[in-house]
C-alpha positions in Angstrom: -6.7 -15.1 -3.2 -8.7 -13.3 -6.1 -12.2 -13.6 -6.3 -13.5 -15.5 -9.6 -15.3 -12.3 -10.4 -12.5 -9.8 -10.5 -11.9 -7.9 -13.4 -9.0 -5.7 -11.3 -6.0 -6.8 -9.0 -4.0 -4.4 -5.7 -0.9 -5.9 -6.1 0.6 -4.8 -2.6 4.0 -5.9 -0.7 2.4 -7.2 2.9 -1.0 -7.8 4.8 -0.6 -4.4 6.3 -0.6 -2.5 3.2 -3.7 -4.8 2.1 -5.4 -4.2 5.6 -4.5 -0.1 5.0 -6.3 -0.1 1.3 -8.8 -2.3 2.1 -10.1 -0.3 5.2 -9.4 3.0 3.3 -11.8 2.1 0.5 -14.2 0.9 3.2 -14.0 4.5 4.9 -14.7 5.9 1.7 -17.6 3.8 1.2 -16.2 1.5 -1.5 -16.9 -2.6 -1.7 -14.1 -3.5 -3.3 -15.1 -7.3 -3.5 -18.8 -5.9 -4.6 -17.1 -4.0 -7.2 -14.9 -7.3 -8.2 -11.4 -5.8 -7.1 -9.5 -7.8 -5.5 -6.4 -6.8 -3.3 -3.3 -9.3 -2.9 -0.3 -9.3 -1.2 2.3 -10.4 -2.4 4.9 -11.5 0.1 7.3 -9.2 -0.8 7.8 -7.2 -4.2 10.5 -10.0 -5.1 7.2 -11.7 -5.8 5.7 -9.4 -8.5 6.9 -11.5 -11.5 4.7 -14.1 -10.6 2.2 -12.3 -10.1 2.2 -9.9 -13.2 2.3 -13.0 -14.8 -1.1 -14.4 -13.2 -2.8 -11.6 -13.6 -1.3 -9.4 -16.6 -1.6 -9.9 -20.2 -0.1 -13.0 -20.6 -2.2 -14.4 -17.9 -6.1 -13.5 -16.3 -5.1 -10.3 -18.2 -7.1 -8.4 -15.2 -6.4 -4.6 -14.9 -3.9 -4.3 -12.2 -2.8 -1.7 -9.9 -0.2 -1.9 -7.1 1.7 -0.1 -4.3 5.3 -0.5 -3.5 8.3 1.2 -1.1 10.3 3.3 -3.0 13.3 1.0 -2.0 11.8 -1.9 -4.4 11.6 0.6 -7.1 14.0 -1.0 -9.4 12.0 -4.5 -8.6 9.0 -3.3 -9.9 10.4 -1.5 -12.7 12.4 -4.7 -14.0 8.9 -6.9 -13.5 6.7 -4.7 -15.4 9.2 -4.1 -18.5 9.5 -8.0 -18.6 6.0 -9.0 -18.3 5.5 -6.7 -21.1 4.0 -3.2 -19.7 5.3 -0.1 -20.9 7.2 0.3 -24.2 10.0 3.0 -23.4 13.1 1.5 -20.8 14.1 2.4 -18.7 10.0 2.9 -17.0 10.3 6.2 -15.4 8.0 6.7 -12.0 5.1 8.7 -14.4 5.3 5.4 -16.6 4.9 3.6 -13.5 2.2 5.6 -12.6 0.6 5.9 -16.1 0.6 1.8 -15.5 -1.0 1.8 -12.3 1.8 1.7 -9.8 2.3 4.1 -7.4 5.5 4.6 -4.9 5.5 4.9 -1.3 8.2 7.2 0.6 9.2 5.9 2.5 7.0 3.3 2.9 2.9 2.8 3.1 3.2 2.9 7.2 5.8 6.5 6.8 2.9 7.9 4.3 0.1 7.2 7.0 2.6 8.4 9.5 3.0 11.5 7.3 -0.4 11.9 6.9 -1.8 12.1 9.9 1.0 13.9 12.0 3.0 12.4 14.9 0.9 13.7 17.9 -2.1 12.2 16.4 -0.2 8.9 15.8 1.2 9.2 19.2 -2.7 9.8 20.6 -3.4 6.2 18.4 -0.8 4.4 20.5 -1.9 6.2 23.5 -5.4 4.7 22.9 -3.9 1.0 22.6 -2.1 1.5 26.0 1.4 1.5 24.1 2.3 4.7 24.6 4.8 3.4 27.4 6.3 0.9 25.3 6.8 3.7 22.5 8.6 6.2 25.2 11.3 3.4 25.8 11.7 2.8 22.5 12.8 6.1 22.1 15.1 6.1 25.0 17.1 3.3 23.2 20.7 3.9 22.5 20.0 3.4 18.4 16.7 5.9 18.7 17.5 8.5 21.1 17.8 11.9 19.1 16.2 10.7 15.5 13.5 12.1 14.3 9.9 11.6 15.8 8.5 10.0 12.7 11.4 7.3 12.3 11.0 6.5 15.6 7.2 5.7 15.6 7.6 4.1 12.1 9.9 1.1 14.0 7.5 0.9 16.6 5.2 0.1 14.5 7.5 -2.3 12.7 8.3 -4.3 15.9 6.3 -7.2 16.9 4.5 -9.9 14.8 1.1 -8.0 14.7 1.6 -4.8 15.6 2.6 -3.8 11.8 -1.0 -4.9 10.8 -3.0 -3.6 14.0 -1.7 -0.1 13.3 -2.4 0.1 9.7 -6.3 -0.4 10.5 -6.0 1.8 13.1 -4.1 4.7 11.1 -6.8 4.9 8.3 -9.4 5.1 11.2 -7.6 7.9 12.7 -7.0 10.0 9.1 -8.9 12.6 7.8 -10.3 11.0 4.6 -9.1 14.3 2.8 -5.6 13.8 3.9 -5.2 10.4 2.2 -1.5 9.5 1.1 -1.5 10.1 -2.4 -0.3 6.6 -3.1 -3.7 4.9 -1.4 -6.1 7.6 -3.3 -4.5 7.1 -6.8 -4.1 3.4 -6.7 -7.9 3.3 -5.2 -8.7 5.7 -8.3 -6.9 3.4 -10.7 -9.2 0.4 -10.2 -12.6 2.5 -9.4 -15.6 0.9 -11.4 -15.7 3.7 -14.0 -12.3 2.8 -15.4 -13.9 -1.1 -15.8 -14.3 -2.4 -19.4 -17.6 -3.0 -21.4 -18.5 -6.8 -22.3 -17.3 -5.7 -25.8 -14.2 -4.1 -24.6 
């Protein structure tokens, strides 16, 4: 799960969102393993407790850094006030930040989605021979009419793989200066020059 080495943790909520920040660091010519970062998911930001714990101050005390949907925001924010981060309550989202954390809106797949624009996601699908599957999706009773960028953001949602196929695929597709502010700061958060000395 986290290399011996590590001196820094990605907490993140599914393999998608680790596949997504793994291949964006790659594409910006990061080695996250070389640099001792590891990335973990966590099954779920119910999980975080358990995890701050492992790897927080009262554990591997690592330097950590996560993402998480801005639905969870409350999970996250109860976690980190009772593993011990952050002294005012409740954490506001720039504490949050300040500690590593950064929200997606809606979530990391809506952010990538955002990112690159829906014809460009829709020329992604078109390239994976999906783009039929996609057009009846959006002739479904519950999807007819919504927007464009909901609707590709349940495609991508729907079948066991497809969620993680399509986050590689995404970060391929983007323009490395249009990265969702969530990937770039978290990638900032744990870059080598924030790592401490021996004596630190």
């Amino acid at each position: 799960m986290v290399a011996v080495d590590s001196w820094a943790v990605v907490l993140v909520e599914g393999i998608s969102d680790l596949v997504a920040v793994e291949t964006i660091a790659a594409r910006l010519g990061r080695d996250l393993t070389g640099e001792g970062v590891s990335v973990v998911s966590m099954g779920g930001a119910h999980a975080i407790g358990r995890f701050l714990a492992m790897f927080g101050p009262r554990g591997a005390n690592l330097r950590l850094a996560g993402l998480y949907d801005v639905g969870e925001e409350s999970v996250v924010r109860r976690a980190l006030q009772h593993a011990g981060f952050g002294s005012s309550s409740p954490l506001t989202r720039a504490d949050l930040e300040a500690l590593g954390f950064y929200v997606c809106v809606v979530d990391l797949e809506d952010e990538l989605i955002r990112a690159l624009g829906a014809a460009a996601v829709e020329a992604v699908i078109a390239s994976q021979g999906e783009l039929g599957s996609f057009r009846t999706l959006q002739k479904q009773a519950a999807w007819r009419g919504r927007r464009v960028e909901a609707q590709l953001r349940r495609f991508m949602g729907s079948g066991a793989t497809r969620k993680i196929r399509y986050a590689r695929l995404l970060v391929d597709a983007l323009d490395p200066a249009r990265i969702p502010r969530p990937l770039r700061l978290v990638l900032a958060h744990v870059h080598p020059s924030s790592r401490p000395s021996a004596g630190d």
